[in-house]
N, CA, C and O atoms as a GROMACS GRO file, in nm:
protein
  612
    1UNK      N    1   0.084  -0.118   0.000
    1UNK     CA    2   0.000   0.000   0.000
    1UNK      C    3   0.088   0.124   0.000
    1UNK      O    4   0.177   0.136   0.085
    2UNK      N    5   0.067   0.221  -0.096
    2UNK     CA    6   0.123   0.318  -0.140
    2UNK      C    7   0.103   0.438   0.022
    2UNK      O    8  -0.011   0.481   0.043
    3UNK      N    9   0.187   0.469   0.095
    3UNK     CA   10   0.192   0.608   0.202
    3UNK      C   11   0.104   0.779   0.098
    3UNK      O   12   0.160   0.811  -0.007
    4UNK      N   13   0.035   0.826   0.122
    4UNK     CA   14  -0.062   0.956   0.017
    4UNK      C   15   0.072   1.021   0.028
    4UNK      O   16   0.133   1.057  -0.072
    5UNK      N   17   0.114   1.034   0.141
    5UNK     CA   18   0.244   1.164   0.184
    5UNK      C   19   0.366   1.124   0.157
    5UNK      O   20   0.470   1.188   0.167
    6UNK      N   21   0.353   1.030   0.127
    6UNK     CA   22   0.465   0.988   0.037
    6UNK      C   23   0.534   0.979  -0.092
    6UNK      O   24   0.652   0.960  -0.123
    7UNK      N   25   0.386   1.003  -0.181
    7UNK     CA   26   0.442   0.972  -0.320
    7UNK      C   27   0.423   1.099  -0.389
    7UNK      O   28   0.324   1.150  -0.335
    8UNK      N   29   0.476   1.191  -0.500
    8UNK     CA   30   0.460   1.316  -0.519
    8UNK      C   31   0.299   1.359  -0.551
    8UNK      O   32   0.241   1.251  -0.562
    9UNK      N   33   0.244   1.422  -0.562
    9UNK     CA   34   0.133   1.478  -0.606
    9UNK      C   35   0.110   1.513  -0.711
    9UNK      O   36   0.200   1.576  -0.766
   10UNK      N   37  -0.051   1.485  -0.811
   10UNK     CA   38   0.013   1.495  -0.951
   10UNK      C   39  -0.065   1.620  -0.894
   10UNK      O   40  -0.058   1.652  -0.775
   11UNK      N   41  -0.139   1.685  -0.989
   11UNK     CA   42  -0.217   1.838  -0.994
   11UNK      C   43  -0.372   1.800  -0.984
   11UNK      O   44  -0.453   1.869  -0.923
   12UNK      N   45  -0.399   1.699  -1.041
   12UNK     CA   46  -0.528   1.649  -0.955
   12UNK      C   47  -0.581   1.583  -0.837
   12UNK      O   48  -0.690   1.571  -0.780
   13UNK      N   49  -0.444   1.540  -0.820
   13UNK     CA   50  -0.473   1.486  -0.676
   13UNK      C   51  -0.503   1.590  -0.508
   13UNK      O   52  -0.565   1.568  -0.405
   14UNK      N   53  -0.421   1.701  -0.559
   14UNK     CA   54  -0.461   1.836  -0.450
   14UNK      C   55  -0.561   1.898  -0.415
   14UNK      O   56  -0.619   1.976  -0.490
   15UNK      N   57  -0.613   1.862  -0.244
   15UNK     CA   58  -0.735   1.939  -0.268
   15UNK      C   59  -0.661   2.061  -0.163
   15UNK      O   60  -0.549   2.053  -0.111
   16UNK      N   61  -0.741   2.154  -0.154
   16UNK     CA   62  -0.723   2.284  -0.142
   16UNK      C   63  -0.648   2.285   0.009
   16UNK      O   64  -0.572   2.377   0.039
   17UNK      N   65  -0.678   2.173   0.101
   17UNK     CA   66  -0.589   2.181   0.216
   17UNK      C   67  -0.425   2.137   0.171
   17UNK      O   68  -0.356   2.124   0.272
   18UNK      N   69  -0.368   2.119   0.074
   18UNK     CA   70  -0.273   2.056   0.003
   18UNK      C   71  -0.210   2.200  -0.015
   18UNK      O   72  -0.101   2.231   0.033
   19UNK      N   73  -0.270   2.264  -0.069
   19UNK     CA   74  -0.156   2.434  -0.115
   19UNK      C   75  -0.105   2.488   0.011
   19UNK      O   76  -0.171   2.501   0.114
   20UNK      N   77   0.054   2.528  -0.010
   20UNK     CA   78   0.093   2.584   0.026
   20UNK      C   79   0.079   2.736   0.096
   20UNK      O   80   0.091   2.782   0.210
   21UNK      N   81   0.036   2.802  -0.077
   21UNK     CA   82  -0.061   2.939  -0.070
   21UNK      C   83  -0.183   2.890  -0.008
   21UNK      O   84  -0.197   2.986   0.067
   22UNK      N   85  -0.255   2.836   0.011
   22UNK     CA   86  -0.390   2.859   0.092
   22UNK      C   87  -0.338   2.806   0.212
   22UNK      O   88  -0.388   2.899   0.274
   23UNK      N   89  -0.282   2.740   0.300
   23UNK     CA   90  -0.239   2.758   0.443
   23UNK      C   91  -0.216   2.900   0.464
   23UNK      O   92  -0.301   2.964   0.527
   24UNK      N   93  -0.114   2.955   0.420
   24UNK     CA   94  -0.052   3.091   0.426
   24UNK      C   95  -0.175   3.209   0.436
   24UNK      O   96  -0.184   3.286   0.532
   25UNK      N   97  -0.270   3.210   0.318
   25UNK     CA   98  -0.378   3.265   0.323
   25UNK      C   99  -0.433   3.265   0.447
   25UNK      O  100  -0.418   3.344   0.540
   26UNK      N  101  -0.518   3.139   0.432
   26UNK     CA  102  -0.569   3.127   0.586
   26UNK      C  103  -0.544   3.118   0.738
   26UNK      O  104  -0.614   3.103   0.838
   27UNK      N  105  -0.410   3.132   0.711
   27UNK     CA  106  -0.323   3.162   0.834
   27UNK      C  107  -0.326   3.295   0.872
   27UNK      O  108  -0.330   3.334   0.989
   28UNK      N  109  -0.325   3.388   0.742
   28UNK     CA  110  -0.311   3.535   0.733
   28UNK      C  111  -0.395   3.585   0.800
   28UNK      O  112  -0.372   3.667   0.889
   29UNK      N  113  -0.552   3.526   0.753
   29UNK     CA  114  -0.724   3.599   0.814
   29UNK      C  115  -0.690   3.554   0.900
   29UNK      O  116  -0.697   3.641   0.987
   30UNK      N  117  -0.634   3.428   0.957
   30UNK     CA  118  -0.685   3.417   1.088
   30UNK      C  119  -0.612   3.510   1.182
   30UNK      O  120  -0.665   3.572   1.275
   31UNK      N  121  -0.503   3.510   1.152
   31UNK     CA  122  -0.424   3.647   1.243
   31UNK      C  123  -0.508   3.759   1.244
   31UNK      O  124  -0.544   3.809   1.351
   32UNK      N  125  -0.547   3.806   1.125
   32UNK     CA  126  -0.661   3.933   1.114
   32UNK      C  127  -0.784   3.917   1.240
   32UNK      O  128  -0.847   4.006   1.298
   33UNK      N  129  -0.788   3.776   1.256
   33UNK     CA  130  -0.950   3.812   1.325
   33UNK      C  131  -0.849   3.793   1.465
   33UNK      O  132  -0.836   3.910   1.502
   34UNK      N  133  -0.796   3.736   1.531
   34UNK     CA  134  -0.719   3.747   1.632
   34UNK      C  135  -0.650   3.869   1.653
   34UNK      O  136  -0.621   3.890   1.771
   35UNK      N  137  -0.619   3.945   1.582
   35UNK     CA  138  -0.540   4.059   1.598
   35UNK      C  139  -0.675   4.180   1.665
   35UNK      O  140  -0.657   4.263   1.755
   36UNK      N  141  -0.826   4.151   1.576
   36UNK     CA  142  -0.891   4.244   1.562
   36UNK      C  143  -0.923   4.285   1.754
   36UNK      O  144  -0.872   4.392   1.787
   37UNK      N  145  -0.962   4.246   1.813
   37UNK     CA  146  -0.984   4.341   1.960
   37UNK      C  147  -0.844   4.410   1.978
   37UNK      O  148  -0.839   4.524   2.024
   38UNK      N  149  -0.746   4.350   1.948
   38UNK     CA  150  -0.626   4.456   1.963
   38UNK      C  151  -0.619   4.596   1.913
   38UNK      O  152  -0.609   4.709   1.961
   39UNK      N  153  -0.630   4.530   1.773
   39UNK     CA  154  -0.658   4.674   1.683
   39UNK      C  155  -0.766   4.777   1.722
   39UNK      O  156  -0.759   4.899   1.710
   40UNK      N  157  -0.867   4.702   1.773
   40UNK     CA  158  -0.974   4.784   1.808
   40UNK      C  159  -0.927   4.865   1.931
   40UNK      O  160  -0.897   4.984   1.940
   41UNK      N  161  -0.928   4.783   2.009
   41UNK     CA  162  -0.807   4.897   2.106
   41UNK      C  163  -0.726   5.008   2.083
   41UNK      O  164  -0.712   5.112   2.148
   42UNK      N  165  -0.690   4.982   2.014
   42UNK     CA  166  -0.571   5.078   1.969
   42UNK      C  167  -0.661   5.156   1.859
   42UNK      O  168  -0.630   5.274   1.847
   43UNK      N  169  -0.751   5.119   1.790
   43UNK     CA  170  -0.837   5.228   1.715
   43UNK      C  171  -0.742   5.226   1.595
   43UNK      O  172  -0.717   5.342   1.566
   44UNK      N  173  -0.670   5.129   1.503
   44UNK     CA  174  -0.594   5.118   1.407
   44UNK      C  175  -0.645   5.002   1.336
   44UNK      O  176  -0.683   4.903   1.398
   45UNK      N  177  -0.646   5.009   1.197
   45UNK     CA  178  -0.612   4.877   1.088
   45UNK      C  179  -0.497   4.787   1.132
   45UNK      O  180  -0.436   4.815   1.235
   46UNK      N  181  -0.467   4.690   1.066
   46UNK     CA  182  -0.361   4.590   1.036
   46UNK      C  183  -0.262   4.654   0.963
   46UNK      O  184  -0.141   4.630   0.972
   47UNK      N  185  -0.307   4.725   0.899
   47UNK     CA  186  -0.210   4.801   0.793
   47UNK      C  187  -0.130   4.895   0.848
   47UNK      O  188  -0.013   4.914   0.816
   48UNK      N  189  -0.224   4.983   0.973
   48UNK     CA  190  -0.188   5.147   1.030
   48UNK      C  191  -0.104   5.084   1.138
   48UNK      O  192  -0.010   5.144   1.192
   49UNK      N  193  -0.148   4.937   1.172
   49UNK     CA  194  -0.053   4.929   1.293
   49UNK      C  195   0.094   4.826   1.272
   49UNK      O  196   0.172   4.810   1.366
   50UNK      N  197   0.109   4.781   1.173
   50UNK     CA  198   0.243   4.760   1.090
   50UNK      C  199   0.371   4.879   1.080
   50UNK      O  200   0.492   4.896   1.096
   51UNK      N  201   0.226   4.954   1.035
   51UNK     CA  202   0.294   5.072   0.965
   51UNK      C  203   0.393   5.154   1.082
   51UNK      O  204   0.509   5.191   1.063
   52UNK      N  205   0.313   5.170   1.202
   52UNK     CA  206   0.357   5.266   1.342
   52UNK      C  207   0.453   5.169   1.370
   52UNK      O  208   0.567   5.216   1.365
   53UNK      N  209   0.448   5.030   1.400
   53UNK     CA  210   0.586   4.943   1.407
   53UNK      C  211   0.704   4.968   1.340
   53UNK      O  212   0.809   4.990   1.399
   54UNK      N  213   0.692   4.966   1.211
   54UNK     CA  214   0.838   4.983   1.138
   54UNK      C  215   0.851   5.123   1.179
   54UNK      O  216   0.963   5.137   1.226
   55UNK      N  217   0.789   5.225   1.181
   55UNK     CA  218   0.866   5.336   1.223
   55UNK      C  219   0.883   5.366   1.379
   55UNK      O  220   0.929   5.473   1.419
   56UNK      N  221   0.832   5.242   1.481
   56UNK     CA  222   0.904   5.323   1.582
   56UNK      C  223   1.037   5.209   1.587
   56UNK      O  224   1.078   5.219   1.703
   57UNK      N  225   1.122   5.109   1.518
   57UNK     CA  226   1.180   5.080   1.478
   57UNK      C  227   1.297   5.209   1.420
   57UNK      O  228   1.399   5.237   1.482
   58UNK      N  229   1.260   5.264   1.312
   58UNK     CA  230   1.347   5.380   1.256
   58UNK      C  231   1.237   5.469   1.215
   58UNK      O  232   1.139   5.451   1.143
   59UNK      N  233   1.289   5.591   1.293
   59UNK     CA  234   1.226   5.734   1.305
   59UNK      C  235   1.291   5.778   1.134
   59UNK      O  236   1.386   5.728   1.075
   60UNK      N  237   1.214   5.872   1.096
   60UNK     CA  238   1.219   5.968   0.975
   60UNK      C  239   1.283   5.928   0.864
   60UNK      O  240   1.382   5.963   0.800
   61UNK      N  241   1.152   5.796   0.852
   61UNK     CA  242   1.235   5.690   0.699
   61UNK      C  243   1.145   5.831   0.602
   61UNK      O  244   1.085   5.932   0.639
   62UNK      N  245   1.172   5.776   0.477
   62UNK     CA  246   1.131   5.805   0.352
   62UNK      C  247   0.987   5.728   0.332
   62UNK      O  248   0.976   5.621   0.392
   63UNK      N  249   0.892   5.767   0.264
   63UNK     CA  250   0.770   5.718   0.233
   63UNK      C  251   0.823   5.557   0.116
   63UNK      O  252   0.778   5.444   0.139
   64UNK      N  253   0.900   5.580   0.027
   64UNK     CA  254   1.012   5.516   0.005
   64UNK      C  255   1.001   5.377   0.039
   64UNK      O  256   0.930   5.278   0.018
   65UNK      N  257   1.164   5.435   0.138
   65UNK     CA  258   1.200   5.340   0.210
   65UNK      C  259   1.130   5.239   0.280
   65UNK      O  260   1.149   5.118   0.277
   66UNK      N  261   1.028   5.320   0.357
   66UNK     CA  262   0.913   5.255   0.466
   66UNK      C  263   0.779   5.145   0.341
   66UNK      O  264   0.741   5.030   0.366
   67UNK      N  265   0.759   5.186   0.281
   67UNK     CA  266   0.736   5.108   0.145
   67UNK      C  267   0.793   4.943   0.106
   67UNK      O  268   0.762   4.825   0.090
   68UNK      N  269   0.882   5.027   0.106
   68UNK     CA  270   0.987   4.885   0.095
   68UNK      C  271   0.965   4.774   0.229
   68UNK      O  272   0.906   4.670   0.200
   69UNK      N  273   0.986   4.782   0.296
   69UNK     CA  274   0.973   4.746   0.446
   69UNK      C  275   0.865   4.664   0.452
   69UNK      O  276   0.865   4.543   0.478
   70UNK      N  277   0.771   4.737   0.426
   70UNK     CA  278   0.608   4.689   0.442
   70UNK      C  279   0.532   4.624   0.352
   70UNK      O  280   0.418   4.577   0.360
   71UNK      N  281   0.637   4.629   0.241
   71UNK     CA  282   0.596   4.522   0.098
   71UNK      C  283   0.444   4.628   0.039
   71UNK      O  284   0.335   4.578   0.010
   72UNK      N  285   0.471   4.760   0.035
   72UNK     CA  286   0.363   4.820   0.034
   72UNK      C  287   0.393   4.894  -0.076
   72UNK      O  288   0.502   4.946  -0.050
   73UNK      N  289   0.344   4.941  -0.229
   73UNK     CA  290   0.325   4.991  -0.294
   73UNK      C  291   0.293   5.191  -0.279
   73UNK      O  292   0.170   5.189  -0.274
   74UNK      N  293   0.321   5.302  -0.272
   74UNK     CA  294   0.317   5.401  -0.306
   74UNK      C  295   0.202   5.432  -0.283
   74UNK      O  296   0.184   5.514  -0.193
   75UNK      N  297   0.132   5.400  -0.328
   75UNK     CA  298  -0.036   5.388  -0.417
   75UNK      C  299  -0.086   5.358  -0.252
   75UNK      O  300  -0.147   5.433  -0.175
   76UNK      N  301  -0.063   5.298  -0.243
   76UNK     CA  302  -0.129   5.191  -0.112
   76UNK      C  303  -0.109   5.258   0.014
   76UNK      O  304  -0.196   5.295   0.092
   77UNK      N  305   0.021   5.269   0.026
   77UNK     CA  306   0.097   5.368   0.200
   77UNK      C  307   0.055   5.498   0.186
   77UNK      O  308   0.051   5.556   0.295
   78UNK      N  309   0.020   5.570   0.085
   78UNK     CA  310   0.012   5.742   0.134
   78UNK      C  311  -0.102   5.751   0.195
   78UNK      O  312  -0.113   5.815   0.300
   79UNK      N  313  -0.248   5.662   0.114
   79UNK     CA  314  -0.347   5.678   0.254
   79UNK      C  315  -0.342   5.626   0.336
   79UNK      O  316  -0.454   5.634   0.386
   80UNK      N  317  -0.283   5.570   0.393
   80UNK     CA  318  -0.243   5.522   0.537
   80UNK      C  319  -0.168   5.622   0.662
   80UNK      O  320  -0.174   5.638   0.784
   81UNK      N  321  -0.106   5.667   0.558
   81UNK     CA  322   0.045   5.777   0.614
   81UNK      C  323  -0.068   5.899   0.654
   81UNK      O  324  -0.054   5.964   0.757
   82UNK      N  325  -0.176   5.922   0.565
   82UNK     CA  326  -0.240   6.007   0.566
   82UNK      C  327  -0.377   6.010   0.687
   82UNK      O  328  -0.454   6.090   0.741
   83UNK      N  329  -0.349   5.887   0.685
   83UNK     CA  330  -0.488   5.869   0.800
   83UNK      C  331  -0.455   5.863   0.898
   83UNK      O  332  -0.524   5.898   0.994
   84UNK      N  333  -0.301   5.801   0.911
   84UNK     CA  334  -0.241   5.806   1.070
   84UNK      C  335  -0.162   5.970   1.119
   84UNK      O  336  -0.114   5.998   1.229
   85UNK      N  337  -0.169   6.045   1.010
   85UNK     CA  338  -0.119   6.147   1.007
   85UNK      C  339  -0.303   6.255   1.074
   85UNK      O  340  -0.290   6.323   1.176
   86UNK      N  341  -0.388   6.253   1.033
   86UNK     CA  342  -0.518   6.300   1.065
   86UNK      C  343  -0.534   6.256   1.216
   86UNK      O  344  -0.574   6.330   1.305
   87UNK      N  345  -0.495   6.115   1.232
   87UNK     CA  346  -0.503   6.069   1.420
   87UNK      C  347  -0.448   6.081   1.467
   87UNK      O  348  -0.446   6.010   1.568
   88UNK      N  349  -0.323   6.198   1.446
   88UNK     CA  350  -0.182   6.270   1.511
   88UNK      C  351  -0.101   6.161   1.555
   88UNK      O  352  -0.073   6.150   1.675
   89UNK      N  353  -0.062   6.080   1.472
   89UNK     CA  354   0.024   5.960   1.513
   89UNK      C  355   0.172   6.003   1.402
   89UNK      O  356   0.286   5.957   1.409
   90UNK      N  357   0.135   6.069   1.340
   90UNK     CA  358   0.258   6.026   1.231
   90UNK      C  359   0.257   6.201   1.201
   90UNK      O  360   0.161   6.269   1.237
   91UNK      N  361   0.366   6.254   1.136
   91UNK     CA  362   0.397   6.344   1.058
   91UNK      C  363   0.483   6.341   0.940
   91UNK      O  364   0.590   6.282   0.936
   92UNK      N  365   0.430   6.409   0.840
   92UNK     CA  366   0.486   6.369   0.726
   92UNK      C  367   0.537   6.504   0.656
   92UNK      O  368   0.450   6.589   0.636
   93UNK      N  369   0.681   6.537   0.614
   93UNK     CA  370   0.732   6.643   0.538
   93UNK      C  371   0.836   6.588   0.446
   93UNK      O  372   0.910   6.490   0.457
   94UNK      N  373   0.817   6.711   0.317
   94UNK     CA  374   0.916   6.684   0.210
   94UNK      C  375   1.065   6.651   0.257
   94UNK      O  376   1.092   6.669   0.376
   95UNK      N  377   1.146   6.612   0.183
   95UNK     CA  378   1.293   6.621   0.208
   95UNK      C  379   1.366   6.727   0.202
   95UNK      O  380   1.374   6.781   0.092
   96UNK      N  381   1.438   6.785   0.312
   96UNK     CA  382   1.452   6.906   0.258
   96UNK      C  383   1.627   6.927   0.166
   96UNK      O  384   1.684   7.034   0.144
   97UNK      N  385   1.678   6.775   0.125
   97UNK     CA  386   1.806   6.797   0.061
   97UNK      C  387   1.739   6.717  -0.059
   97UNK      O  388   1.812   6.718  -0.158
   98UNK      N  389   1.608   6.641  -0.079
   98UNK     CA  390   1.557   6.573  -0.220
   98UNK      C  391   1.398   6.602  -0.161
   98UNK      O  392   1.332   6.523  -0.094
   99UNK      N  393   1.355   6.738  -0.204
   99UNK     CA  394   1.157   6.702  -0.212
   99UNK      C  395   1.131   6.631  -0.292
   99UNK      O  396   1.016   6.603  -0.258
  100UNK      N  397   1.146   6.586  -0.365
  100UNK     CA  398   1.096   6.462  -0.449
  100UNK      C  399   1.056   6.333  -0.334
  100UNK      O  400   0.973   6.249  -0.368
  101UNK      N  401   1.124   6.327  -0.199
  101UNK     CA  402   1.137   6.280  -0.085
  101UNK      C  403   1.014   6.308   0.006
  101UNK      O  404   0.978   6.425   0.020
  102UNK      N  405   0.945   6.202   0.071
  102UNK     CA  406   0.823   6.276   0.161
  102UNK      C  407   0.927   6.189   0.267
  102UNK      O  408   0.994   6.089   0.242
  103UNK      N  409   0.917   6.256   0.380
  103UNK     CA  410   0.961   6.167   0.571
  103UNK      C  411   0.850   6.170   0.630
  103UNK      O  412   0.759   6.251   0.643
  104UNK      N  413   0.878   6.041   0.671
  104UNK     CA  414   0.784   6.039   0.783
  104UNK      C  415   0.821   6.010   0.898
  104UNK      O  416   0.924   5.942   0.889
  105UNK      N  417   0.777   6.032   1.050
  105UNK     CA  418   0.815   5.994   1.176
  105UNK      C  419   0.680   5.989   1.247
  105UNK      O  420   0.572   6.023   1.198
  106UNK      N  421   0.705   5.935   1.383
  106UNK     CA  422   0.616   5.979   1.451
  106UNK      C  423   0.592   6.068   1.552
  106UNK      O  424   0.669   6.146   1.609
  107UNK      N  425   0.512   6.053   1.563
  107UNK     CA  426   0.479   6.209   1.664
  107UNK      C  427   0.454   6.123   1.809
  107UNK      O  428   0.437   6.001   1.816
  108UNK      N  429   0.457   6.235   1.939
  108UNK     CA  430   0.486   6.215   2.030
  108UNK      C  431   0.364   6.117   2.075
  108UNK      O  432   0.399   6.036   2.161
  109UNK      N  433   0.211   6.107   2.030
  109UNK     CA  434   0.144   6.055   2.059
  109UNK      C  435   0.186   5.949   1.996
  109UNK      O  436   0.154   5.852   2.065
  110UNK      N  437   0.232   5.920   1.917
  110UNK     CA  438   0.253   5.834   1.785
  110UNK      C  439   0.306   5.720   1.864
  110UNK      O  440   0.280   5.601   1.850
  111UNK      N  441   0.376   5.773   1.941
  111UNK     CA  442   0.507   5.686   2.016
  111UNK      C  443   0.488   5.656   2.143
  111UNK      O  444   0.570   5.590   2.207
  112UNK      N  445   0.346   5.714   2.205
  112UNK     CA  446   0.312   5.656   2.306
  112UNK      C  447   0.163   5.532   2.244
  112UNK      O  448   0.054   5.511   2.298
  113UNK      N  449   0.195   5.500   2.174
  113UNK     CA  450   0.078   5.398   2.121
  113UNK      C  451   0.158   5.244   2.127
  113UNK      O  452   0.111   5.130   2.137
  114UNK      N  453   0.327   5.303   2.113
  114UNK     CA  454   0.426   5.155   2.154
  114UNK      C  455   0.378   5.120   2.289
  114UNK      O  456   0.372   4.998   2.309
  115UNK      N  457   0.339   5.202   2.394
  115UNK     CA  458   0.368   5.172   2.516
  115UNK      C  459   0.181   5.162   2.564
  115UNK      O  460   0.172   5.182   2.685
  116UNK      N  461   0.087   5.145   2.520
  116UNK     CA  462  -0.004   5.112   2.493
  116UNK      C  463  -0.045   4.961   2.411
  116UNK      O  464  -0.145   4.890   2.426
  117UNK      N  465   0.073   4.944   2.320
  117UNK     CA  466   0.043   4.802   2.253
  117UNK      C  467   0.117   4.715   2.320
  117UNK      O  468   0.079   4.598   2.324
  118UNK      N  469   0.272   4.767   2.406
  118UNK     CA  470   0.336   4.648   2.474
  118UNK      C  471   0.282   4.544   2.528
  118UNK      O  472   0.205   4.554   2.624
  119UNK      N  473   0.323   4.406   2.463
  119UNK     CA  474   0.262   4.317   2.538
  119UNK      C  475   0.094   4.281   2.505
  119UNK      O  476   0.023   4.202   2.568
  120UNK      N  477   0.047   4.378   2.364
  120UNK     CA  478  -0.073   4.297   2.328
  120UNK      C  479  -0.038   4.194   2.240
  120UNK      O  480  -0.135   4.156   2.173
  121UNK      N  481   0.074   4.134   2.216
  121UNK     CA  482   0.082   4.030   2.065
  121UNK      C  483   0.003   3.885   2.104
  121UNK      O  484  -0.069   3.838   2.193
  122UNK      N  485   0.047   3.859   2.018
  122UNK     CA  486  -0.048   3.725   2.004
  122UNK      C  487   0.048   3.595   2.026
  122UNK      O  488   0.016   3.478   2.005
  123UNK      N  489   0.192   3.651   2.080
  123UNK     CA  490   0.275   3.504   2.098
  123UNK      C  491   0.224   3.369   2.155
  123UNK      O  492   0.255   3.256   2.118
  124UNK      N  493   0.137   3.406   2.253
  124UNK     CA  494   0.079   3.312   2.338
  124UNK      C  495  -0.069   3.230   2.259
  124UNK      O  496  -0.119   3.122   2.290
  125UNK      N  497  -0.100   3.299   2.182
  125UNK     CA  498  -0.191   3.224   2.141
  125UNK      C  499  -0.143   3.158   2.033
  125UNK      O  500  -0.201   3.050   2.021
  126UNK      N  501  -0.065   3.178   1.953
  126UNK     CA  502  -0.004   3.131   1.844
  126UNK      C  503   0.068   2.933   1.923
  126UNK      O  504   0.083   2.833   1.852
  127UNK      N  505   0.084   2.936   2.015
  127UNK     CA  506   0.085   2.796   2.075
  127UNK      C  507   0.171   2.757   2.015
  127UNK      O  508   0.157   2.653   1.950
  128UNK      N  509   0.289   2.826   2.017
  128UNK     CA  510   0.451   2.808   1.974
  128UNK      C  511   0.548   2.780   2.087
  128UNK      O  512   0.535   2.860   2.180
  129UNK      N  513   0.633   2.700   2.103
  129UNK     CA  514   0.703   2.763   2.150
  129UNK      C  515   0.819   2.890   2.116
  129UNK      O  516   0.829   2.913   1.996
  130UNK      N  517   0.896   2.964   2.197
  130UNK     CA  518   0.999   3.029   2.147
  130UNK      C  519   1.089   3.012   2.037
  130UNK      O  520   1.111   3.088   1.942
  131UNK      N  521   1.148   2.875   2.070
  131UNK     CA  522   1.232   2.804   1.917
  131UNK      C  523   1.134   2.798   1.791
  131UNK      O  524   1.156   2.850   1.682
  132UNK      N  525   1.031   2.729   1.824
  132UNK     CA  526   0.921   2.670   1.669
  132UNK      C  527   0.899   2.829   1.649
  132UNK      O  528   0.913   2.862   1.532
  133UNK      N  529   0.864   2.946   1.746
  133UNK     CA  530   0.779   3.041   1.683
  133UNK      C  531   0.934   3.113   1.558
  133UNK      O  532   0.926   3.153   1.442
  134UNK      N  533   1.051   3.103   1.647
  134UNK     CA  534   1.162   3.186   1.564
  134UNK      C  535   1.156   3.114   1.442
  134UNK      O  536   1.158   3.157   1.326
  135UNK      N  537   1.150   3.008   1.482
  135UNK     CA  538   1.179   2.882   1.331
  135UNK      C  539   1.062   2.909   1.245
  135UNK      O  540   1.073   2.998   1.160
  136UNK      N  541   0.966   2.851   1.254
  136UNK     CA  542   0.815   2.939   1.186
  136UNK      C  543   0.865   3.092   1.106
  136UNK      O  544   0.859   3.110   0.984
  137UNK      N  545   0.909   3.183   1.197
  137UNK     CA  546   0.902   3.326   1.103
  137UNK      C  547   1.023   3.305   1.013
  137UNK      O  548   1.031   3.374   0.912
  138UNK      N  549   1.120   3.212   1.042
  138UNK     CA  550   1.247   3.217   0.980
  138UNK      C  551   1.154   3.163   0.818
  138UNK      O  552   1.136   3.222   0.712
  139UNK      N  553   1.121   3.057   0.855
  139UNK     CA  554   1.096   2.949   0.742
  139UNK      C  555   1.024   3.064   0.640
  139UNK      O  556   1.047   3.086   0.521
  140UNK      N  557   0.934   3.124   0.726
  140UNK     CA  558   0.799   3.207   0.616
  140UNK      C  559   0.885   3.334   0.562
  140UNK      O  560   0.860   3.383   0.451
  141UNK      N  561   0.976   3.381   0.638
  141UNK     CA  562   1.072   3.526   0.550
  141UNK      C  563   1.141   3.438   0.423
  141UNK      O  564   1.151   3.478   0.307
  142UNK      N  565   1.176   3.336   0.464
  142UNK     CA  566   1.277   3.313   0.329
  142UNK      C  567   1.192   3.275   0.250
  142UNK      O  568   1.208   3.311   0.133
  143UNK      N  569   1.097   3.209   0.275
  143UNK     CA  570   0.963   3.158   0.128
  143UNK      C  571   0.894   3.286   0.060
  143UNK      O  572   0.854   3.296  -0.056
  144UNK      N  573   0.890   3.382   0.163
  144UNK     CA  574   0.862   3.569   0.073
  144UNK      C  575   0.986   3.583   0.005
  144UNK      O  576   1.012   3.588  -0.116
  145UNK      N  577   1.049   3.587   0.096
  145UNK     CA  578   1.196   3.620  -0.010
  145UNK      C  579   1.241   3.566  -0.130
  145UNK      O  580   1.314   3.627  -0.208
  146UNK      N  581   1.193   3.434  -0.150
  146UNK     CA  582   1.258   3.360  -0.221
  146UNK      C  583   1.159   3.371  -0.340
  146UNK      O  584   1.203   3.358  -0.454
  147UNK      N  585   0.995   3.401  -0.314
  147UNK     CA  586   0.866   3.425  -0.415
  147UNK      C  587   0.935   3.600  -0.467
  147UNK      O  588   0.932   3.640  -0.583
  148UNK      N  589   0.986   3.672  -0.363
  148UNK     CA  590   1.009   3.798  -0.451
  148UNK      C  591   1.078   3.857  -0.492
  148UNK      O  592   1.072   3.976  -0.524
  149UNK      N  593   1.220   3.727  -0.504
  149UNK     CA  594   1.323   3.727  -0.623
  149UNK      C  595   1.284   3.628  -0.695
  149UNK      O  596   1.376   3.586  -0.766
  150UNK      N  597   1.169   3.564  -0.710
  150UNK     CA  598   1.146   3.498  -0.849
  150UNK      C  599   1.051   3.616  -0.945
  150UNK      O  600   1.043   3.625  -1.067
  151UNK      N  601   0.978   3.705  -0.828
  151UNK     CA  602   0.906   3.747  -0.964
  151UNK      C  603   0.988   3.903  -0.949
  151UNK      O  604   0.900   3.990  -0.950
  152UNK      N  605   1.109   3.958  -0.937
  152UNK     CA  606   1.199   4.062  -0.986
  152UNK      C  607   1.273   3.987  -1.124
  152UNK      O  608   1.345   4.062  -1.190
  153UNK      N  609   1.265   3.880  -1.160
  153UNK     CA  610   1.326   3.839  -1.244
  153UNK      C  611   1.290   3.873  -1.400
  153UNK      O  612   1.360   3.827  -1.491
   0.00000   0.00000   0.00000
């Protein structure tokens, strides 16, 4: 008798618990709905509260730079920048050695929202330990990484 997990998979044999991409997917929402009383707390998106992370990380990136970071498109981050900028979390000005340059940082409220989220994550529910959870994020950065030097190619 042939082991299922053993022998390769042709393309009909996969049903949808089989993809790779749909674990990942549904791993994703589910963080979304677990994340959501947090967020609600904090009165932020998934998006707005990424976003306040990488910059209290590094103060007065480039719209840019911070882009990059967040796997976030131009298009996508300025209303964000803009909405967290309206809830006095963020401030945003040209460059003043390249305006072609927008900065952003945060503002003093901005930066007391770190000390408001300390300690809301979700490590504990995620039912990792410390090693599996490092190992887990290790495994999933290099499988992004590795999907977004195949499609720079």
């Amino acid at each position: 008798m042939t082991n299922k997990a053993s022998r390769p998979a042709r393309p009909g044999d996969q049903a949808l618990a089989d993809f790779l991409c749909f674990a990942i997917y549904s791993a994703n929402l589910t963080f979304g709905k677990a994340y959501k009383p947090i967020l609600e707390q904090l009165g932020l998106t998934y998006t707005q509260y990424i976003t306040v992370i990488a910059l209290w990380e590094e103060e007065n990136q480039t719209v840019s730079g911070l882009g990059e970071k967040l796997f976030l498109e131009s298009n996508t981050l300025t209303p964000i920048l803009k909405k967290l900028e309206s809830m006095g979390y963020v401030h945003r000005q040209r460059d003043i050695e390249d305006e072609r340059q927008v900065r952003v940082r945060l503002t003093e409220e901005g930066r007391r929202l770190r000390e408001k989220a300390f300690g809301m994550g979700l490590f504990d529910a995620c039912g990792l330990t410390q090693g599996e959870f490092a190992t887990t994020r290790e495994s999933i950065v290099t499988l992004r990484n590795n999907l977004f030097k195949s499609i720079q190619k």
